[in-house]
C-alpha angles and dihedrals in degrees: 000000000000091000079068106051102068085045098059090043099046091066086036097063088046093047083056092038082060099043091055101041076055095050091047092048093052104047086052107046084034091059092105090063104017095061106058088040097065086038080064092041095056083033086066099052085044092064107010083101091049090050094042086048088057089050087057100061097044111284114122137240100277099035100047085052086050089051100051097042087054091051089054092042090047088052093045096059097047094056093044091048086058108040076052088053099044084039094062100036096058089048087056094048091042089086086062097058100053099094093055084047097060101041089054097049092046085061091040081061098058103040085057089043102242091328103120088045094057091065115133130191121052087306090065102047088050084058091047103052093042086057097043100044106038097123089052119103108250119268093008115130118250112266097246133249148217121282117220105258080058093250113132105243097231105233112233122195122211105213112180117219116265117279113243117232096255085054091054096047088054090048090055100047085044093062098039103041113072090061089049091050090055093035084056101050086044102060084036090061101035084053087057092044100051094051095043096052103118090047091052095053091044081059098048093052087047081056100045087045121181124164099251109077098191096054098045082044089055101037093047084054086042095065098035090062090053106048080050102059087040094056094037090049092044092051082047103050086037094049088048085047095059090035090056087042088056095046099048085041101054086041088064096045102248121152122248096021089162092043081062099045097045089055091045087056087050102040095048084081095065100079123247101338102042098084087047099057086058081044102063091029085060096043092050096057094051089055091053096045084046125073086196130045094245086095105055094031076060090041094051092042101057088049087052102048087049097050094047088058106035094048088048117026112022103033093047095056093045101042107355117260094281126051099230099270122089120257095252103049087050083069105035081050093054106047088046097051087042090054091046107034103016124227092341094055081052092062097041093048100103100040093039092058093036079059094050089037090051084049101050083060086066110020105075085206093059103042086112083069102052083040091048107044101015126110093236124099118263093215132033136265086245089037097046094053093049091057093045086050095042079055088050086241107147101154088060092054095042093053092044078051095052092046087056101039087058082088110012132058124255083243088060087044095059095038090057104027113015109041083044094060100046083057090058093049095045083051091061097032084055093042088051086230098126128077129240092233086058087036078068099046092053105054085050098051096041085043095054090039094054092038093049099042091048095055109065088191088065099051097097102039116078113259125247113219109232116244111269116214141178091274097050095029089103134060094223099048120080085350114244086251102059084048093050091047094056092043081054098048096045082070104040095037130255093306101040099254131349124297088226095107134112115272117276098020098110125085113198121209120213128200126190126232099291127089086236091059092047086052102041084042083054088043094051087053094045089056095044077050102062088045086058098252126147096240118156124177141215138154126255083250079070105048085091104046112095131259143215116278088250098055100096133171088242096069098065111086092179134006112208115203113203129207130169087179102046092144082065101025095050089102083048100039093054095049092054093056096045089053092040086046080062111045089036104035093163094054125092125235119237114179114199113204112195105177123174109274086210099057131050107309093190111138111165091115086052091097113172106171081165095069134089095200140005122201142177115214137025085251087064091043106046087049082045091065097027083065095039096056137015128267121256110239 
């Protein structure tokens, strides 16, 4: 049986390496016809609002498509018309600047003492001849010099014969024609998608499957929606932030204000970097135009100030700070759609990978993307904390804790994150699959964790892990919580506090046989403890043993009997009420049922009549007697 399975995942890992080499290719030889399709794809989800909006008001299916692709197409020419205009405009006023060029990066050169002018590469002989040839007029040939045997090089000019009519007409197709032709599949494709919307969708729920029908209905509209208003908040906020960039730009005099806003907008879709480059490309026109600095130390600055309220202010109340994606994958995205599609894959890289991250929560296949590249986290609070504590890393876990504790109890804490973890634990202790050497790690993790949390003087010093030796090293061995219990009680005194306390004020805590109940009885405690309550723990080994003169039945308000196995201890459970019911007759009867939230949680057989009161979590225990008793002030 193991000589097979190698067998049968040798040819499976081929099988994906193949799979993926074939995606890749594709994507990259495809890009011709892959890449106006998904512009018509995110196109859709860009305008689908403003088409279902004209059916609304009467127009029908086909004419309200028609409508909305002419409106983009209307927008896109004009945008294009004027990023042509400003384009050329700026190539015919460069000549003009060189001068200025040229002084400031003469002065650049000296304050960097000959750095700028050791510049090699293209970058370097551009330098060079803008330096050198400052006083010439722009675009003039150098007059020429000697060689170096003294002989005067002839010039000799090249001059093509003139294009006929019919060339030039070929040149000119040639070079337009390639972004018509995409511009064209694009609005082709957006039209059919657009019209074949409901059928699309009926067909992406029929892909992502699932056998209710209603709730992969709801949750594919869901994320249509979504992506809609995504798409719809981030043009918004792109297209105001070009509008506001025009607008400072043009204040402070500088040319091609428009030229500038129209490549912001653009450019805010590439992450991070993308607002920057217009940025600099910005700045470093205003220091050419400008014989000074004011002019780029205004340009810069108005960069800066709308960034600074746009990224924090206006972005997080229309689509939250993140997009949904984690850091990390938004970089990663976008090198990886640059290699394959260029610089508009470049531009298409965020909303490209949101798309693909939205589908692998429905698409089974393509879970590993929304895994992969998705905010959320790709492991569980409980199972987060386990890991860290299999690694021994209890200041990890600590700091996550305190970042969760800012809004939640220590009591909800231990119900979602804590109680879950020592369940995983107890699964691979039971299963036999964990080393001594990681049983040790996690008591003294857990140890340090529960000892730290439930002292809220500690919380800001950094914990010490307690020693681990032979006789603590495993979880079954001594039980964390008998550990955490003495530990406990070498600080409060042999009975966990003194009996000299009005009657009904103590709150006894009660654990079954087993070393979790003993630890989920000490955590409990712990918990009543941090709320100021008088709550003391023992096991139900210790109900016979005697007790101090002082001890009397009078002073426990509320026994709370604690089970993480109530499905098995209800037999037990019930004969321990019924012999605490006798020897504290004044006391009521809490029973705490802390089953495993990975197993069957079905506890209708779990039938406690003794009981005053059953809860399920530590949260519902600790309010139960917080409304039972008063606090202790």
């Amino acid at each position: 049986m193991s000589d097979s399975l190698p067998a049968r995942a040798l040819p499976n890992a081929v099988v994906g390496l193949v799979g993926t080499a074939t995606v890749l290719a594709l994507l990259y030889f495809g890009r011709d016809v892959l890449i106006p399709i998904t512009l018509a794809f995110i196109l859709s989800f860009l305008i689908a609002p403003f088409v279902r909006a004209l059916r609304r008001v009467g127009l029908g299916p086909t004419a309200s498509v028609l409508t909305g692709v002419a409106v983009v197409a209307a927008v896109v020419l004009m945008a294009g018309a004027i990023i042509v205009t400003q384009v050329t405009r700026l190539g015919a006023s460069l000549p003009q600047y060189q001068d200025t060029i040229a002084t400031k990066l003469e002065v650049l050169n000296e304050i960097t003492r000959g750095t700028i002018g050791s510049i090699g590469g293209p970058a370097g002989q551009l330098i060079e001849h803008l330096t050198q040839n400052s006083t010439d007029e722009f675009g003039k040939a150098p007059k020429p010099r000697l060689a170096s045997d003294g002989t005067t090089p002839v010039l000799v000019e090249i001059h093509e014969p003139d294009l006929k009519p019919l060339q030039i007409l070929s040149k000119v197709v040639a070079s337009v024609w390639p972004p018509l032709e995409t511009a064209g599949i694009v609005f082709i494709v957006l039209i059919f998608v657009l019209l074949e919307h409901e059928s699309l969708r009926d067909r992406f729920i029929r892909l992502a499957g699932g056998e209710d029908l209603r709730a992969t209905t709801v949750a594919v509209n869901d994320a249509g929606e979504r992506l809609s208003r995504f798409f719809i908040s981030q043009f918004a906020v792109n297209a105001s932030t070009g509008l506001v960039i025009w607008i400072g730009l043009s204040i402070i005099g500088l040319s091609q204000a428009l030229l500038w806003a129209a490549m912001t907008a653009v450019l805010r879709y590439v992450p991070y970097v993308g607002f920057w480059i217009a940025a600099l490309c910005a700045t470093l026109l205003a220091a050419a135009i400008d014989p000074g600095w004011s002019l780029a130390l205004m340009t810069f600055g108005i960069f800066l100030v709308v960034d600074i309220v746009v990224a924090q202010t206006v972005e997080p109340k229309l689509y939250g700070h993140t997009t949904g994606l984690s850091p990390l994958s938004v970089v990663v995205a976008a090198i990886f759609w640059s290699w394959i599609w260029g610089p508009v894959g470049l531009v298409l890289s965020t909303p490209l990978t949101l798309c693909l991250v939205v589908a692998g929560r429905y698409i089974r296949a393509l879970k590993v993307l929304e895994i992969m590249f998705g905010e959320l986290p790709a492991l569980t609070l409980p199972q987060n904390f386990y890991q860290r504590a299999l690694s021994g890393d209890a200041h990890e876990i600590i700091a996550a804790a305190r970042r969760y504790m800012r809004k939640k109890t220590l009591a909800q804490y231990c119900d979602s994150v804590l109680v879950p973890a020592l369940h995983l634990a107890n699964f691979d202790l039971r299963g036999k699959t964990i080393t001594a050497d990681e049983q040790a790690k996690v008591t003294s993790a857990i140890i340090t964790v529960i000892e730290t949390l439930s002292d809220r003087k500690s919380w800001w010093r950094r914990p010490k892990a307690p020693k681990a030796g032979k006789g603590s090293s495993a979880l079954a061995g001594m039980g964390i919580g008998r550990q955490l219990r003495e530990r406990r009680i070498s600080a409060t005194g042999e009975w966990q506090g003194s009996f000299d306390i009005p009657p009904g004020s103590l709150i006894l805590s009660v654990g079954l046989a087993t070393s979790y109940d003993e630890l989920a009885t000490e955590i409990l405690v712990r918990i009543m403890r941090d709320q100021k309550l008088d709550a003391r723990s023992m096991s139900s080994e210790d109900i016979d043993e005697p007790l101090p003169p002082e001890a009397t039945a009078e002073l426990v308000s509320i026994v709370c009997l604690v089970t993480v196995d109530p499905v098995n201890d209800t037999p037990q459970m019930r004969q321990l009420m019924a012999e605490l019911r006798v020897r504290l007759p004044h006391a009521k009867q809490l029973a705490v049922l802390l089953p495993s939230p990975f197993g069957n949680r079905d506890l209708k057989d779990c039938d406690f009549p003794q009981a005053d009161h059953v809860s399920a979590s530590f949260e519902d225990a600790l309010n139960t007697c917080l409304r039972a008793m008063p606090r202790k002030t």
